[in-house]
VOGU-3710 file (C-alpha; in Angstrom, 3 decimals, decimal comma):
1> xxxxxxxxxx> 64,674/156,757/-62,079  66,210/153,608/-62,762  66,578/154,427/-66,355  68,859/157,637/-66,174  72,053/157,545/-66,661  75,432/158,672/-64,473  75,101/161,717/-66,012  71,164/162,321/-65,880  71,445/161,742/-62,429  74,282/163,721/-61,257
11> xxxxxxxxxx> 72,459/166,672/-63,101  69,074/166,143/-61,579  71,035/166,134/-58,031  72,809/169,471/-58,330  69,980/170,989/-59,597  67,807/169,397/-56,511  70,813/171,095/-54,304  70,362/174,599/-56,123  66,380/174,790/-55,763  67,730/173,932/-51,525
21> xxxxxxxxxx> 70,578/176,041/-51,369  69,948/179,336/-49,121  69,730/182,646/-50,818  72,426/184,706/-50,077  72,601/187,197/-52,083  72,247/191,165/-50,129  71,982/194,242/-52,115  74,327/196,972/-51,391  73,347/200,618/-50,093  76,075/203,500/-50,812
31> xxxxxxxxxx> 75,837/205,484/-48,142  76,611/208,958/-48,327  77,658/211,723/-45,604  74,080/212,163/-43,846  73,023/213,417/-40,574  70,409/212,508/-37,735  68,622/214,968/-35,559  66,800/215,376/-32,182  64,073/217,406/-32,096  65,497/219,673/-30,004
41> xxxxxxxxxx> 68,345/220,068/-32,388  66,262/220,585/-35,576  64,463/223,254/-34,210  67,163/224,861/-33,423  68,999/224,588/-36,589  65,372/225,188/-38,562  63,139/227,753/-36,439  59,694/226,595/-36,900  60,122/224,308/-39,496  59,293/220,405/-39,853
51> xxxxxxxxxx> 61,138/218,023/-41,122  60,117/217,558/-44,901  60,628/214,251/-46,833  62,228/214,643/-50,083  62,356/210,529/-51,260  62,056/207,419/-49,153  64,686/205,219/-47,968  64,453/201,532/-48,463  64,003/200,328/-44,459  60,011/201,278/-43,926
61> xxxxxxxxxx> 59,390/204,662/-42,391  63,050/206,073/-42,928  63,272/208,977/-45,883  66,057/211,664/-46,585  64,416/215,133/-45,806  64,774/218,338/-47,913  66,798/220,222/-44,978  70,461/220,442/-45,231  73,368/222,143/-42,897  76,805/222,647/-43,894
71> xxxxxxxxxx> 79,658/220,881/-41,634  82,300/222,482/-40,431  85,881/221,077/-38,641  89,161/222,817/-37,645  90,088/222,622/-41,322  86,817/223,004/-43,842  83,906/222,702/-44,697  81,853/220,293/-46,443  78,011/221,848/-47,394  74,823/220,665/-48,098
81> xxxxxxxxxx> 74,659/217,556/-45,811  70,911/216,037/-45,976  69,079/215,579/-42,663  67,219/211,882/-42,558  64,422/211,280/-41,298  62,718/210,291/-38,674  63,865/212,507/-35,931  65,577/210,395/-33,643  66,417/210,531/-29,711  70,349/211,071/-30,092
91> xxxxxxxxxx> 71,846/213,443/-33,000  74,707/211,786/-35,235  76,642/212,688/-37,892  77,945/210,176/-40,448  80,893/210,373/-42,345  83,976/208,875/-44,343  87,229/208,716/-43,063  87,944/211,002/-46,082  85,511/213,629/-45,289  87,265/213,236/-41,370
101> xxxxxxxxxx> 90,437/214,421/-42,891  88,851/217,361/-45,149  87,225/218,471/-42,235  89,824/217,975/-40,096  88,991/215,428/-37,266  89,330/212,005/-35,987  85,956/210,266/-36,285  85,598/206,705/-34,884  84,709/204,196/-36,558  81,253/203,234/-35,031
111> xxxxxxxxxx> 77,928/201,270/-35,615  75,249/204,231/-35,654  74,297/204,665/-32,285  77,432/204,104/-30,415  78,755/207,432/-30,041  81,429/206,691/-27,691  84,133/209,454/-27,864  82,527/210,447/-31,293  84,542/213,529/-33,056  83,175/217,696/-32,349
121> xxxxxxxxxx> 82,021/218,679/-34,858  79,821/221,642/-35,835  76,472/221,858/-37,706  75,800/225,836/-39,414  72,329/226,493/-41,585  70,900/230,036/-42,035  69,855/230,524/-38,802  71,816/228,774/-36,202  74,865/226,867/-35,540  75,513/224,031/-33,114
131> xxxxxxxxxx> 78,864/222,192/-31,933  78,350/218,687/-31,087  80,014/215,350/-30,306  78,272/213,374/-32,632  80,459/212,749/-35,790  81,284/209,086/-36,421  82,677/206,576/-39,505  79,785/204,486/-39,641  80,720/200,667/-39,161  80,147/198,323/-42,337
141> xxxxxxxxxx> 76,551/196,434/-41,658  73,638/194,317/-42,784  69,939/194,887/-42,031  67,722/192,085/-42,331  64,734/190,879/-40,655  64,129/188,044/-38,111  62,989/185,420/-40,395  66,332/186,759/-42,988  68,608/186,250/-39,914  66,952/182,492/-38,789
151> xxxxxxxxxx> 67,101/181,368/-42,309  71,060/182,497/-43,068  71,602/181,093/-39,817  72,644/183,636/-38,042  72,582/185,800/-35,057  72,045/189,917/-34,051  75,366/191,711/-33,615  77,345/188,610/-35,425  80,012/189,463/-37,389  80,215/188,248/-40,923
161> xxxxxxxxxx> 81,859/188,517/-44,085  80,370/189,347/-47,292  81,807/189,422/-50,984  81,357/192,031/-53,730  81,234/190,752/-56,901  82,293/194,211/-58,924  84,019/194,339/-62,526  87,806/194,090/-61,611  87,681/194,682/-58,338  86,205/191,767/-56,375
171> xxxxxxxxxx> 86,301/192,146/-52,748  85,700/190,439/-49,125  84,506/192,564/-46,793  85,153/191,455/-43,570  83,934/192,729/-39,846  80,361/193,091/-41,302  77,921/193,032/-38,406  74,564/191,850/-38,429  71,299/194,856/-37,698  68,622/193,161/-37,019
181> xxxxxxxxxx> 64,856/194,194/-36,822  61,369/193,276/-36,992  60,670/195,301/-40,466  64,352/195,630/-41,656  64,462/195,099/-45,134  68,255/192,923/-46,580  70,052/195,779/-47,367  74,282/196,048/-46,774  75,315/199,193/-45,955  78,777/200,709/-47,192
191> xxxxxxxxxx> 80,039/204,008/-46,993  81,733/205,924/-49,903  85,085/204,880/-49,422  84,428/201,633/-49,287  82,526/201,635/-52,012  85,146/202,951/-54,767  87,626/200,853/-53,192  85,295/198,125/-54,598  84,060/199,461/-57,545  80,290/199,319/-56,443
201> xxxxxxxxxx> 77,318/200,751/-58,344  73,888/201,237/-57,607  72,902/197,806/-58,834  75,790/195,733/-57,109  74,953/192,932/-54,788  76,821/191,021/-52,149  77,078/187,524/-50,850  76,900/186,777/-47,516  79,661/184,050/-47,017  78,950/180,893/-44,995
211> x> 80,452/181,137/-41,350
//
């Protein structure tokens, strides 16, 4: 040690400060217009069908299903929504604020299940049709697990920033909050507008910005 140099030695101590530096690096999810479903609901909408998986989702268990409904609001239409799966306990539709306006309402902007004064909207497949208030903007977020959250240093429901490192247009989200479970694999989730307003691809990462 005593025979490196200024220069050998201020190299060997940033790279000693890289190897400890925290990961924080989250991949981004583009999430488009989807809906969830009680049972009750589904059978309804699908008369004696089951929900059928058509591809996995990355947090364990969830999958997009082949069933789709067309939404409809006071001024259109926008078709072939995909039901996800698992069935859940409340139904909710998710949206842009862009789809809102096509179809004609005023969603909130919400994290998925808070459906405080959530828009009416109405759900139409071959068989049935079903009014609901259960459309929402869903809120920017992060899923990650316990051990993710203790090692960023952070805490459930916290609200962070993260930035997008996208070809010519680099941008801070802000107002990010933290979803935390026990199997929750790092993903950010974004919904379409967001994501052209940042230029973000399928392969685009975040980074979680110290607080």
């Amino acid at each position: 040690m005593n025979n490196l140099s200024k220069a050998d030695l201020k190299r060997l101590v940033c790279e000693v400060l890289a190897e400890m530096e925290v990961d924080r690096t989250v991949p981004i999810c583009i999430s488009n217009h989807h809906i969830h479903l009680t049972e009750e609901h589904f059978q309804y909408l699908f008369p004696n069908e089951t929900i059928e998986p058509l591809k996995p989702l990355k947090q364990p268990g969830e999958f997009a299903s082949k069933q789709q409904v067309t939404l409809v609001g006071p001024r259109g239409e926008i078709g072939k929504v995909r039901i996800l799966g698992p069935l859940r306990k409340k139904s909710q539709v998710e949206i842009s604020k862009t789809d809102a306006r096509k179809l004609g309402i005023d969603a909130p902007i919400r994290l998925s299940g808070n459906l405080k004064d959530a828009a009416e909207i109405t759900l139409k497949t071959a068989a049935n049709e079903l009014t609901l208030p259960a459309a929402i903007v869903a809120k920017r977020h992060v899923h990650m697990n316990f051990k993710d959250m203790e090692r960023l240093g952070l805490k459930k429901g916290q609200l962070i920033s993260v930035e997008i490192d996208s070809e010519e247009r680099t941008t801070i989200f802000k107002d990010v909050e933290i979803r935390v479970g026990e199997n929750f694999v790092m993903e950010m989730h974004v919904d379409t507008d967001e994501a052209n307003a940042a230029n973000i691809t399928a392969t685009t990462c975040g980074k979680i910005l110290s607080h």
